[in-house]
C-alpha positions in Angstrom: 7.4 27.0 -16.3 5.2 23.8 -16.2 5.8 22.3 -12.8 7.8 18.6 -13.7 5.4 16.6 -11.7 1.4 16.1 -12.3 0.5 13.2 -10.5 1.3 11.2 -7.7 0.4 7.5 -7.1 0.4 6.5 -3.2 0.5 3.0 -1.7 -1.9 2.5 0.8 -0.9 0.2 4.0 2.5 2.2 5.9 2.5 5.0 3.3 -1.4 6.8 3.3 -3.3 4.5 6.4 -2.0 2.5 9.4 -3.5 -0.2 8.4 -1.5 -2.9 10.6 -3.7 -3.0 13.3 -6.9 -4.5 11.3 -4.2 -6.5 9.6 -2.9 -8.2 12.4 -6.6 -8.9 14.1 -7.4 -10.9 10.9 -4.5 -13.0 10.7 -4.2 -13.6 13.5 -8.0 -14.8 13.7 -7.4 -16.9 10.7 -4.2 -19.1 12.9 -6.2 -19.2 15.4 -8.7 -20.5 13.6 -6.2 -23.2 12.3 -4.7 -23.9 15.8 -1.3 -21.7 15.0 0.5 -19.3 17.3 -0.8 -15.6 16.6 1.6 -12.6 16.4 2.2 -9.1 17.8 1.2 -6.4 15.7 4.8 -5.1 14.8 6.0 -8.7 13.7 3.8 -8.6 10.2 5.7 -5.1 9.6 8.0 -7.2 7.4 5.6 -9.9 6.2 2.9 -7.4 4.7 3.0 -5.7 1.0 3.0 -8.8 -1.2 -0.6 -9.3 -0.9 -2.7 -11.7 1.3 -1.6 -15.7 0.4 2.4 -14.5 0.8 1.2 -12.8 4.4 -0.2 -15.7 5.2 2.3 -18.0 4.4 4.9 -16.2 6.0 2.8 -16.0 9.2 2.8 -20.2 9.3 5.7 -21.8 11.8 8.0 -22.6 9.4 7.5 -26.0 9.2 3.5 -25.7 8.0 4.5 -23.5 5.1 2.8 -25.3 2.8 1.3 -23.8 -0.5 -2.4 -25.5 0.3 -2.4 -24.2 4.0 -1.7 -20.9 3.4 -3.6 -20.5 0.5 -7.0 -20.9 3.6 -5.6 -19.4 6.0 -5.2 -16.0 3.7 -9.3 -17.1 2.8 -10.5 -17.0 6.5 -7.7 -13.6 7.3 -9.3 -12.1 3.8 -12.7 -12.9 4.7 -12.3 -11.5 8.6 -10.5 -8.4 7.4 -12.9 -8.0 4.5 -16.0 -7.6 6.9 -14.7 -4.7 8.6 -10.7 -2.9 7.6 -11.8 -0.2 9.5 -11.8 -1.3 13.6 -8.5 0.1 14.0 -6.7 1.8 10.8 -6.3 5.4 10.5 -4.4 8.3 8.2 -1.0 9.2 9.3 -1.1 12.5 11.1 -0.9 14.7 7.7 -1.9 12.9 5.5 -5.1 14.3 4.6 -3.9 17.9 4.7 -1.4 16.5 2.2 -4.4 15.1 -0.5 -6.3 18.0 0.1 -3.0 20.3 -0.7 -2.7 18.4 -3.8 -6.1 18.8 -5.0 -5.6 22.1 -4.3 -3.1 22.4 -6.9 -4.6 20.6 -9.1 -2.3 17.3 -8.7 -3.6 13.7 -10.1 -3.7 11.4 -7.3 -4.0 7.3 -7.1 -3.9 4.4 -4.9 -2.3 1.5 -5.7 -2.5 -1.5 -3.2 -1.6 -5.1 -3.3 -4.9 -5.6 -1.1 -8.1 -6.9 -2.9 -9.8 -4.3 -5.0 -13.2 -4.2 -3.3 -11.3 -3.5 0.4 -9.1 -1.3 -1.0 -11.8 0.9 -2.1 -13.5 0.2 1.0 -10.8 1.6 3.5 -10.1 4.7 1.3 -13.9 5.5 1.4 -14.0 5.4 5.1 -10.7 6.8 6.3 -10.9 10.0 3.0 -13.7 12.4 2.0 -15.3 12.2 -1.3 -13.3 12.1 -4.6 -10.3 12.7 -2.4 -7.9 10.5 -5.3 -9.4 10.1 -9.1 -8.6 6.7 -9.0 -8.1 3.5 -6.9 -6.6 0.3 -7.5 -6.2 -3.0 -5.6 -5.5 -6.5 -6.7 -8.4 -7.6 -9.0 -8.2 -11.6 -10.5 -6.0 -12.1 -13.0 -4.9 -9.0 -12.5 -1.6 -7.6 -12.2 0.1 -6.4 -8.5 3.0 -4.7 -7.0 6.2 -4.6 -8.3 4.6 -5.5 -11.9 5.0 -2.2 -13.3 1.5 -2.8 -15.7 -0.3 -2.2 -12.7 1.0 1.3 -12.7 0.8 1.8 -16.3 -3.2 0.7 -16.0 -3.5 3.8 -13.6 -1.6 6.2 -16.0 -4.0 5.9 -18.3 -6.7 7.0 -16.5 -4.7 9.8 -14.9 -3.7 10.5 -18.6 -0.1 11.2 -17.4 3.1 9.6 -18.3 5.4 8.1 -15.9 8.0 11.0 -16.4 5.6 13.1 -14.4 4.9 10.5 -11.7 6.2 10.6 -7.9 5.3 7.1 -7.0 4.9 7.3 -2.9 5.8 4.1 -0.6 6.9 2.6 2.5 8.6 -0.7 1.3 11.1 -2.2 -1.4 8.1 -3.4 -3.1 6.8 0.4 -3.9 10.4 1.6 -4.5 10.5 -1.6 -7.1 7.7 -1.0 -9.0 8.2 2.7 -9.0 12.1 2.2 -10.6 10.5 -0.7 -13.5 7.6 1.9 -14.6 9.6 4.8 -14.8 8.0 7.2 -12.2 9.8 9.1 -9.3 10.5 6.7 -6.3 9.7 8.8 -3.5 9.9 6.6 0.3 8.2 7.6 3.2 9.6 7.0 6.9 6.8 6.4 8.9 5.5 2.9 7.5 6.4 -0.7 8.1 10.2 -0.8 6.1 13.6 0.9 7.6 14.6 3.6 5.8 17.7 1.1 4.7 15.2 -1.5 3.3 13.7 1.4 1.1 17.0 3.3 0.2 18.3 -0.4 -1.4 15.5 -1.1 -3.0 16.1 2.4 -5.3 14.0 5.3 -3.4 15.7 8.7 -5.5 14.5 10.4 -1.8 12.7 9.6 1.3 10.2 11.8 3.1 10.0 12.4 7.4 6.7 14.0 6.7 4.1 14.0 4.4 4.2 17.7 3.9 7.5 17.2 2.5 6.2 16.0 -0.5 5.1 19.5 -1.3 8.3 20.5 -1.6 9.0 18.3 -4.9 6.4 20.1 -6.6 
C-alpha cells in the first residue's frame, strides 16, 4: 500500500527553530529605539506568528497602538533582526534527525513562515544542511501569508502533491488555521510558543510531544 502521506509542510518559529530569542533582541531594539518599555523573551510567545507590523503593534503600550507607529517600529525590529536571525535561534532537540528521517524516506518537505522571505531562507540555511527541505517560503510583497490557505497551495505545486497528502506541522492557531482552509493534515506540536489548548481549538486533528512522533503518521 501507498503510504497516505507524501509531504509535510513545517512552520518555522516554535515548530522547526527557537527562534524567540533573536525575536525578542530585535524588538526590543526597535522600542528602545522609540523610547518604549522592552519585554521578556517569553512575553512575545503570544504576539509572534502574524508577521512583523502585527508583532510590532502588539508590542506598543496600549495607548501608542497606532497603525503609523507600528508600521517603524516593525522597520527598525525587521532591519535589526534581518542583519543577523542567527545570535541566538536554534533546532529543537530532534528536529534535524526528524528532516533527515524524512528525506530518508523519501518525504516532500517545506517551510512556510510568516517572516520575510529573504530571512526566512536565511535562518533555514544556517540552522539546516544543504537541500535539507525542497522548498521554502516566507512572506514576499504582495504576497500571500499565514492562515491564507494560497500560500500553501503555491508550495503544493512545487512539491507536486495535493493537500490530501499533506501533514501541515505548527505551533499556533494560526498553522492549525491555515492547515484546516487548504485541506492538509493539521498536525500541532507542543514545544513552541501556543498551549496545547490554543492549538487543539484552533482544529489540530493531533498534536505531537516529540518530533519523532511524527514518524509514526507515516
Amino acid at each position: 500500500m501507498k503510504p497516505k502521506y507524501k509531504g509535510v509542510i513545517f512552520d518555522l518559529d516554535g515548530t522547526l527553530v527557537d527562534t524567540m530569542g533573536d525575536i525578542a533582541a530585535s524588538m526590543n531594539r526597535a522600542l528602545r529605539l522609540k523610547g518604549f518599555p522592552e519585554h521578556e523573551k517569553d512575553e512575545y510567545k503570544n504576539k509572534v506568528g502574524w508577521g512583523i507590523e502585527r508583532l510590532a503593534f502588539l508590542s506598543l503600550p496600549e495607548e501608542a497602538r497606532r497603525k503609523e507607529l507600528a508600521v517603524a517600529v516593525a522597520k527598525d525590529a525587521a532591519g535589526f533582526y534581518a542583519e543577523n536571525p542567527l545570535a541566538y535561534s536554534l533546532p529543537y532537540p530532534g528536529i534535524l534527525d526528524l528532516v533527515s528521517a524524512l528525506g530518508q524516506r523519501k518525504i516532500k518537505t517545506a517551510v512556510l513562515s510568516n517572516k520575510p522571505h529573504p530571512v526566512a531562507e536565511k535562518v533555514i540555511a544556517g540552522l539546516f544542511p544543504p537541500n535539507s527541505f525542497e522548498c521554502v517560503l516566507g512572506e514576499k510583497s504582495g504576497g500571500t501569508r499565514k492562515p491564507d490557505p494560497a500560500c500553501v497551495w503555491e508550495l503544493l505545486i512545487d512539491l507536486d502533491l495535493t493537500p490530501a497528502s499533506i501533514i501541515f506541522v505548527g505551533d499556533s492557531e494560526i498553522d492549525m488555521e491555515t492547515a484546516v482552509s487548504s485541506g492538509c493534515f493539521a498536525l500541532g506540536v507542543s514545544w513552541g510558543y501556543r498551549s496545547r489548548e490554543i492549538i487543539e481549538q484552533a482544529g489540530a486533528k493531533h498534536i505531537i510531544d516529540k518530533p519523532e512522533e511524527l514518524l509514526d503518521l507515516l
